[in-house]
Residue, then its C-alpha position, 0 to 999 in steps of 0.5 A: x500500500x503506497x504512502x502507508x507506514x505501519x509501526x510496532x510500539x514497543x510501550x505496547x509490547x509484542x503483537x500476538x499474530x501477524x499485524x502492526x499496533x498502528x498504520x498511519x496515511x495521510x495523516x489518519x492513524x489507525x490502530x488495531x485492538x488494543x487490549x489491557x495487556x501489561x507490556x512488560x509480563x504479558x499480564x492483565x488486570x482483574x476486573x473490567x474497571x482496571x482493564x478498562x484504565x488499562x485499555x485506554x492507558x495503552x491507547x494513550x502509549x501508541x498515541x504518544x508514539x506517533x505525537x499524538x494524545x486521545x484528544x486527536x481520537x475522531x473513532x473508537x470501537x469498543x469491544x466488551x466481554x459480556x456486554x450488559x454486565x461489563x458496558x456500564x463500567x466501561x462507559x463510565x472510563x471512557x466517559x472520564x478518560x475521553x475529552x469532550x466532545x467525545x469521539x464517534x463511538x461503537x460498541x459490539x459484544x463479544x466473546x474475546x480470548x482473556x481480556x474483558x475489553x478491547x479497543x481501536x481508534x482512527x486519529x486524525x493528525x491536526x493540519x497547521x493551519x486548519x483549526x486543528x483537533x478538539x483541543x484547539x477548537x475548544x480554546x478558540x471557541x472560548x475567546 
């Protein structure tokens, strides 16, 4: 695919198959599921609170990878283990860790090997000169 670059971050840890943690064209990134895996023991957190933290704190690393933060986040897919027992805890980190406006969002139940809770976003890279992502319209609205 001609103009794409795809990269492995190491915060993130070893891919578990045959995929990139990220692919950016265009100034568009996109990452693949990221789940609450710790990166350094291959551990994950007991509790869909803590995997939820651990989901967008990964997010957060593969983000910074590449010069960006979840306020670039335009998409996310969330992915949940027993949906009507795990989405309320998963909507309430999300709601706390995503700045307002929020990112489009969908949210698909199923059964995932392990983790109770996965996640993947497109960020758009801000354009010099173009208005920028959330963060800088937020500031020129208030001025």
């Amino acid at each position: 695919m001609s103009g794409a670059e795809f990269r492995n971050v190491d915060a993130l840890g070893a891919t578990y198959g045959a995929y990139s943690h990220l692919a950016e064209v265009n100034g568009v990134v996109y990452s693949s599921g990221i789940g609450p895996f710790d990166a350094a023991t291959g551990s994950i957190p007991e509790g869909i609170t803590a995997q939820a933290e651990a989901v967008v704190d990964n997010l957060e690393r593969g983000l910074a990878d590449v010069g960006l933060t979840l306020r670039d986040v335009v998409k996310v897919t969330v992915i949940i283990e027993d949906f009507a027992v795990n989405f309320p805890a998963v909507n309430a980190v999300y709601a706390r860790r995503f700045p307002q406006p929020y990112p489009v969002r969908t949210v698909l139940g199923a059964a995932l090997p392990g983790p109770l809770v996965a996640m993947d976003i497109t960020a758009v890279r801000p354009q010099p000169g173009r208005g920028g992502n959330k963060e800088t319209d937020s500031t020129q609205e208030e001025k």
